[in-house]
C-alpha positions in Angstrom: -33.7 -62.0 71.1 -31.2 -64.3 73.0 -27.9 -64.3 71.2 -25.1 -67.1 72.4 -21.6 -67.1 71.5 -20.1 -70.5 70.7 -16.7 -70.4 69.8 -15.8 -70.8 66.1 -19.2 -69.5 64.8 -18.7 -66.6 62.4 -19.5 -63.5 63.9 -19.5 -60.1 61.8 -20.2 -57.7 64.7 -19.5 -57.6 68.1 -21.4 -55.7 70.1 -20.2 -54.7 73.7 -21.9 -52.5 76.1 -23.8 -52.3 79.8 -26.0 -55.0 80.2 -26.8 -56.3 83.8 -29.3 -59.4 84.2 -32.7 -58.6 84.5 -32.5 -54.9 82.4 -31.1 -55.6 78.9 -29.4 -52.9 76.8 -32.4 -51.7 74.7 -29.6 -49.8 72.2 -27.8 -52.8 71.7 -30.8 -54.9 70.9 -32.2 -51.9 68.6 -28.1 -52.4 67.0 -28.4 -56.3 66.3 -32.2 -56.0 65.3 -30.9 -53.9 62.3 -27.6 -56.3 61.7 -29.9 -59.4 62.0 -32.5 -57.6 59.3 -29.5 -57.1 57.2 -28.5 -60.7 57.3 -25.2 -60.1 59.5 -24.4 -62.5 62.5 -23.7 -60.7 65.5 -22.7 -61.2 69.5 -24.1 -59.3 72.3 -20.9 -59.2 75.1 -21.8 -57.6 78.1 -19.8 -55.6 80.0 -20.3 -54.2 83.6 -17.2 -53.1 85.2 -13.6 -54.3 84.4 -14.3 -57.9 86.2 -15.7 -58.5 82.4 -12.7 -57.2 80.6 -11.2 -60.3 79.8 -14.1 -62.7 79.7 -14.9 -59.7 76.3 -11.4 -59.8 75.3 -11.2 -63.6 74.9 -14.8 -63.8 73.3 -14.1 -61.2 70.4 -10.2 -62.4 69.5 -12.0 -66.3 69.4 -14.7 -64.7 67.3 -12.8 -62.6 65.1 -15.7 -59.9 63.6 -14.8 -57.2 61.5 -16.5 -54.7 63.4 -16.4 -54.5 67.6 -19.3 -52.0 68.5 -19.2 -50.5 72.4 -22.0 -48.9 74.1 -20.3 -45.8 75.7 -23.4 -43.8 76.8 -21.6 -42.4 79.9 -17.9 -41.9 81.3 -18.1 -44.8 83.2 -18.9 -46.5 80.2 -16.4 -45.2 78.6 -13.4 -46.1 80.8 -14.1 -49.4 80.4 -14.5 -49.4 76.6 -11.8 -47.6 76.1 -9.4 -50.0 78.3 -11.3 -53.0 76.3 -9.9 -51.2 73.0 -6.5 -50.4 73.8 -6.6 -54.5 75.2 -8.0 -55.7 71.8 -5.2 -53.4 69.5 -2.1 -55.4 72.2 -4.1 -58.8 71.7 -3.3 -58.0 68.0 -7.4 -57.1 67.0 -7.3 -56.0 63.4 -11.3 -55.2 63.1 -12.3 -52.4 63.3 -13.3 -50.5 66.8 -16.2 -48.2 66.6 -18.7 -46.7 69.9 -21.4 -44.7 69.7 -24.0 -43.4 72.1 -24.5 -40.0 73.9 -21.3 -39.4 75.6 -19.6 -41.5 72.6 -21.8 -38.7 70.4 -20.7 -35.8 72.3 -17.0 -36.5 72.7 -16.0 -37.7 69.7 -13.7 -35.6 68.3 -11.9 -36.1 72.1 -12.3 -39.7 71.4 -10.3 -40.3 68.1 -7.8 -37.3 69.2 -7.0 -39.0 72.5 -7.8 -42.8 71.7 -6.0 -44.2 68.7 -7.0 -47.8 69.1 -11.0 -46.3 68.4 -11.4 -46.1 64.1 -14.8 -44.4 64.5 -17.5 -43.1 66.5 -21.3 -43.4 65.7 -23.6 -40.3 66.3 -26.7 -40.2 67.4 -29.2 -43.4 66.3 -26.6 -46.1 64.8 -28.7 -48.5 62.9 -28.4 -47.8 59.5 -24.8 -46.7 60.0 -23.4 -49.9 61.8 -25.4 -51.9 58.9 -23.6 -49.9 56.8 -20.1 -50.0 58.5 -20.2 -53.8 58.7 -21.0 -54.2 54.9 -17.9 -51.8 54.2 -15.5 -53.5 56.6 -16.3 -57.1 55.6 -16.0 -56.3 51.8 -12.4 -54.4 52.9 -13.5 -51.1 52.0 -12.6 -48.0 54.3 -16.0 -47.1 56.3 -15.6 -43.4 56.0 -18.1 -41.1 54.7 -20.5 -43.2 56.1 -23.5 -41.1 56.9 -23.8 -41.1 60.8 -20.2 -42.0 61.0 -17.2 -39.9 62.4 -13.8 -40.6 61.8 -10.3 -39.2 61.7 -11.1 -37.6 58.2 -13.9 -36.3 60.3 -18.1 -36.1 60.1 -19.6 -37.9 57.6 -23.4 -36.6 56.2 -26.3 -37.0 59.0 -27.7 -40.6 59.1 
């Protein structure tokens, strides 16, 4: 499932997480199975460490998608998102910022509490509720209450 960015394609979700050559994400690819199924164009952006901050940073402002997606499935992971998040909201990013996965899952009360630029965190399997979220945020409708979704209003229903 080879996805390539070209600049000025419409792109409804970006999806950012750990992916090194040879051993893709298999959550991410799960994530823009379901968006493809749904008829939403989406980006895979890989990020490794912060040498790939900017390369994402440039690739989601040209790309403009309602929804950025990060892959935070460990604290490592989650430095970097996070610093890819608060560089998006200074860049003037006005989509919305979600992550999901286990640490994402476990913290994420911590996560909208301490991390402002984040608007939502994804529990547990994401599918249906990125779908979901991406449908609300490109019609302009708040995604909360989204089941599977937490945000600053707090848990939605179970996915």
């Amino acid at each position: 499932m080879k996805n390539r960015f070209r600049p000025g394609s419409r792109v409804d979700v970006a999806l950012v997480g750990r992916e090194r050559w040879g051993d893709e994400n298999l959550s991410l690819r799960y994530l823009a199975s379901a968006l493809k199924r749904a008829g939403h164009r989406y980006v895979i952006l890989s990020m490794n460490g912060p040498q790939d901050m900017g390369k994402v940073t440039r690739s989601i402002l040209a790309a403009r998608p309602a929804v950025t997606g990060m892959a935070v499935s460990d604290s490592d992971a989650a430095i970097d998102s996070f610093a890819l998040a608060s560089m998006l909201r200074k860049e003037a990013y006005g989509g919305h910022i979600t992550c999901g996965g286990v640490f994402a899952t476990m913290a994420r009360f911590d996560i909208l509490k301490r991390h402002l630029e984040v608007d939502s965190v994804v529990r547990h399997d994401g599918e249906s509720t990125l779908v979901a979220m991406a449908a609300a945020c490109l019609a302009g409708r708040d995604p909360a209450g989204i089941p599977g979704l937490t945000t600053r209003s707090g848990d939605g229903e179970p996915a």
